[in-house]
MIDOSE-1310 file (N, C-alpha, C; in nm, 2 decimals, decimal comma, always signed):
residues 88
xxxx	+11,32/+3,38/+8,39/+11,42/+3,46/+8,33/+11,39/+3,61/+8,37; +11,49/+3,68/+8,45/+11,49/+3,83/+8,44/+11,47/+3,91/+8,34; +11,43/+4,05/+8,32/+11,43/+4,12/+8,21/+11,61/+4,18/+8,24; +11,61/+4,21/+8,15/+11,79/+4,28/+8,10/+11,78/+4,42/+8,10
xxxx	+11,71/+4,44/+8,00/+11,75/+4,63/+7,92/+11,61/+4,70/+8,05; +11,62/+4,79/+8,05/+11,60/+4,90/+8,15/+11,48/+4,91/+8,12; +11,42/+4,90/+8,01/+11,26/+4,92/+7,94/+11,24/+4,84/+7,99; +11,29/+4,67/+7,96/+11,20/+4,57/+7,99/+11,22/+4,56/+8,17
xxxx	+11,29/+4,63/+8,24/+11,28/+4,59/+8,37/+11,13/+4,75/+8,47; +11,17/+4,82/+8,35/+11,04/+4,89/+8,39/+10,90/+4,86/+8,34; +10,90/+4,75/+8,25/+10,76/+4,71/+8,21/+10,74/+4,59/+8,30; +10,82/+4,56/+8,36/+10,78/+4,44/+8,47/+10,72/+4,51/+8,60
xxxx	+10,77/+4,62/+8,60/+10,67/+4,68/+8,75/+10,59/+4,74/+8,71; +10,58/+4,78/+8,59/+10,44/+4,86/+8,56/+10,34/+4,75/+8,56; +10,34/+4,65/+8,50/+10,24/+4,52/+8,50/+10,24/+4,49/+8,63; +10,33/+4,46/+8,76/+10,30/+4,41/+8,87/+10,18/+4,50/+8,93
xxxx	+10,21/+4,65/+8,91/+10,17/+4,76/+8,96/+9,98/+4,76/+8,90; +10,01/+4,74/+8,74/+9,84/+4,68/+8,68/+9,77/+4,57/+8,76; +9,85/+4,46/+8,74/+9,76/+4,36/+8,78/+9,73/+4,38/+8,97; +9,82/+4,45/+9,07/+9,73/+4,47/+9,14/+9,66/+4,54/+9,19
xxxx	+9,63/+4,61/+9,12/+9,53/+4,78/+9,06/+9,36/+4,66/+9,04; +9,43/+4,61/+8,90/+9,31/+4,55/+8,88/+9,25/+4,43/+8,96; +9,36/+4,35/+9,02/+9,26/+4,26/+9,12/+9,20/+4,32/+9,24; +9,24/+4,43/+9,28/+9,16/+4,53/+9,39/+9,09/+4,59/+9,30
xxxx	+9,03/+4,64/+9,23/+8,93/+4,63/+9,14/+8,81/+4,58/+9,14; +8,84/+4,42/+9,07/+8,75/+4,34/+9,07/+8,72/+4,25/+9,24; +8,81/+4,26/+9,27/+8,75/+4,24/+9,46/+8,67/+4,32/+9,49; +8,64/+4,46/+9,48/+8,53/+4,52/+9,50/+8,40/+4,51/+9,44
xxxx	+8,44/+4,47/+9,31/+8,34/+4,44/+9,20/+8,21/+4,37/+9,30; +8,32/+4,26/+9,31/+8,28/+4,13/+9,38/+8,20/+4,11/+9,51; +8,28/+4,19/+9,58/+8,22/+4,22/+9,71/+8,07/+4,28/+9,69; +8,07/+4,41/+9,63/+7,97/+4,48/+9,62/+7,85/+4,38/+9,56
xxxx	+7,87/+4,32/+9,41/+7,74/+4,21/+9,45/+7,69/+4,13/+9,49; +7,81/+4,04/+9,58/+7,75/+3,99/+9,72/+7,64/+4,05/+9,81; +7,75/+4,17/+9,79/+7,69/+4,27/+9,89/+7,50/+4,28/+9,88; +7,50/+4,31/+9,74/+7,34/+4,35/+9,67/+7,29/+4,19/+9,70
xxxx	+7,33/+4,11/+9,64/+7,29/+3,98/+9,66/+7,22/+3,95/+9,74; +7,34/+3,94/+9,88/+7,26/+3,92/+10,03/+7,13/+4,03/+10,08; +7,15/+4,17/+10,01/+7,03/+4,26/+10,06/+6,93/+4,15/+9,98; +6,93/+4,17/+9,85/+6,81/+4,09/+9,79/+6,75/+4,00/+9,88
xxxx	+6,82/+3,90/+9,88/+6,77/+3,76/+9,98/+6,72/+3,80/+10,07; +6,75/+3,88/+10,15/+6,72/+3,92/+10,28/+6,58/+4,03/+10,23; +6,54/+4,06/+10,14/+6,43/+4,14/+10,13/+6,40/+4,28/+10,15; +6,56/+4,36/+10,16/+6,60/+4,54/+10,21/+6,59/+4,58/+10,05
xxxx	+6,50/+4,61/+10,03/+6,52/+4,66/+9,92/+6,57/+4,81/+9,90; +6,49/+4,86/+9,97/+6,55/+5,03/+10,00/+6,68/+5,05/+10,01; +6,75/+4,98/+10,10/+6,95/+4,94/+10,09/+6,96/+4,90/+9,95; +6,89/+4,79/+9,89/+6,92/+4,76/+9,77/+6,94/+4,86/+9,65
xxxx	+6,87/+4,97/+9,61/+6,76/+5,02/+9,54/+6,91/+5,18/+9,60; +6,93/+5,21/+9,68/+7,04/+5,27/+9,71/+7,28/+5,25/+9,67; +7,26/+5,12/+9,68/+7,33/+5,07/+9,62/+7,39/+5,06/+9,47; +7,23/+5,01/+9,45/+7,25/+5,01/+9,27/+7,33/+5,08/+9,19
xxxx	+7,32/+5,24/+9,25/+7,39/+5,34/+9,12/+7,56/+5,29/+9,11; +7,57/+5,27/+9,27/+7,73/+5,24/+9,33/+7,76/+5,14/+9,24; +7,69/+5,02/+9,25/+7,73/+4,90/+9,18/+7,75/+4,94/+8,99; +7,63/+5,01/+8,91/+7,63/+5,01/+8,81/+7,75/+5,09/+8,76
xxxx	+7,79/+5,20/+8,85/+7,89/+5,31/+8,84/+8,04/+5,22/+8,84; +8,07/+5,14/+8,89/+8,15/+5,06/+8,94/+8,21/+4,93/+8,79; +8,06/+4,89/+8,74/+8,08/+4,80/+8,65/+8,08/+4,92/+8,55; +8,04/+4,97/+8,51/+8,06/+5,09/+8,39/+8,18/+5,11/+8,41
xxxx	+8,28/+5,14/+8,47/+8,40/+5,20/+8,45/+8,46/+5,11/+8,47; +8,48/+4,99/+8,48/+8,52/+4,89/+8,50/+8,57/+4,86/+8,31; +8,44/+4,82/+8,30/+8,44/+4,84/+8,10/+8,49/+4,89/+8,02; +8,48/+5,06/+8,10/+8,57/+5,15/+8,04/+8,71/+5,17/+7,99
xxxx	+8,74/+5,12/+8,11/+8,87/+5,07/+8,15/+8,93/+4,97/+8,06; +8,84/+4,86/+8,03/+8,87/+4,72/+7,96/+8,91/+4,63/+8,10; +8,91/+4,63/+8,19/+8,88/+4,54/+8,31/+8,81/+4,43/+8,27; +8,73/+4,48/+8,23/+8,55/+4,38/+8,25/+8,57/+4,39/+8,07
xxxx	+8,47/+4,30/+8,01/+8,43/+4,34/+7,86/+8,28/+4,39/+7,88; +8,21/+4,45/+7,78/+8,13/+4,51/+7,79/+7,98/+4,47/+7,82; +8,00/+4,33/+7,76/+7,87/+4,25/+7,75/+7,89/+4,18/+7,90; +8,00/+4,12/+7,98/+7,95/+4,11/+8,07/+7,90/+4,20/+8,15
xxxx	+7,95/+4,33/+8,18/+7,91/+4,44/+8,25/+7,76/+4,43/+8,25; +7,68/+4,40/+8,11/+7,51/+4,42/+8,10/+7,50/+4,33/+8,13; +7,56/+4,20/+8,11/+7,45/+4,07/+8,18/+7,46/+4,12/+8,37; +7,58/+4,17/+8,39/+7,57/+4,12/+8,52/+7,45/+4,25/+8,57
xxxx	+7,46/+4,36/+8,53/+7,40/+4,48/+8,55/+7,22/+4,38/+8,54; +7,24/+4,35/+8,45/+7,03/+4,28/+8,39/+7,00/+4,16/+8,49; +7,09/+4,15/+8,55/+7,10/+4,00/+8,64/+6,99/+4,07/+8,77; +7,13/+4,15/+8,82/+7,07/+4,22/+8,97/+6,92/+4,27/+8,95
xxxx	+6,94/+4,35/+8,80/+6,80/+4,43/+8,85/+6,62/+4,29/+8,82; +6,68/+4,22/+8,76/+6,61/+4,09/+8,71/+6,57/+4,03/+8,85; +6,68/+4,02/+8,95/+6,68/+3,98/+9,04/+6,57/+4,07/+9,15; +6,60/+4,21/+9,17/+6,58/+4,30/+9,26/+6,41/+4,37/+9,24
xxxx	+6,40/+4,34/+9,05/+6,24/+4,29/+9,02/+6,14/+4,21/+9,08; +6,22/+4,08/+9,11/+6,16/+3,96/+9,11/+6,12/+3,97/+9,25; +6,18/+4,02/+9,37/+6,19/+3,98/+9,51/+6,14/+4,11/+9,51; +6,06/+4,23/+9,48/+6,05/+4,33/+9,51/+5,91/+4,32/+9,54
């Protein structure tokens, strides 16, 4: 069903316009800790250890935003550096 009245046909492109705001968003999200990921495994820490702020700056406003909820933001944030500990 179409929207009718003029409000509701401008709140349909403002949502189209959100949600692909926000799935380019989180595709970055995503990429970027792949990104950290594969440095980890690979053992560049210095790339790693450079990255980080990008990544944490990234998930922080993410939260901000309400993107992300907040507690994921810290698990995933406690993950990498848990991780970047361990292999370091």
């Amino acid at each position: 069903m179409s929207p009718i009245t003029k409000s509701a046909k401008k709140s349909v492109r403002q949502s189209l316009k959100r949600k692909s705001r926000n799935i380019g968003r989180k595709r970055k999200i995503k990429d970027l800790l792949k990104e950290v990921k594969g440095l980890i495994s690979e053992k560049k820490n210095k790339e790693v250890k450079l990255l980080l702020p990008k990544v944490y700056k990234l998930l922080d406003k993410a939260a901000k935003k309400g993107l992300i909820k907040k507690n994921t933001v810290n698990r995933k944030k406690s993950r990498i550096t848990k991780l970047m500990n361990k292999n370091s």
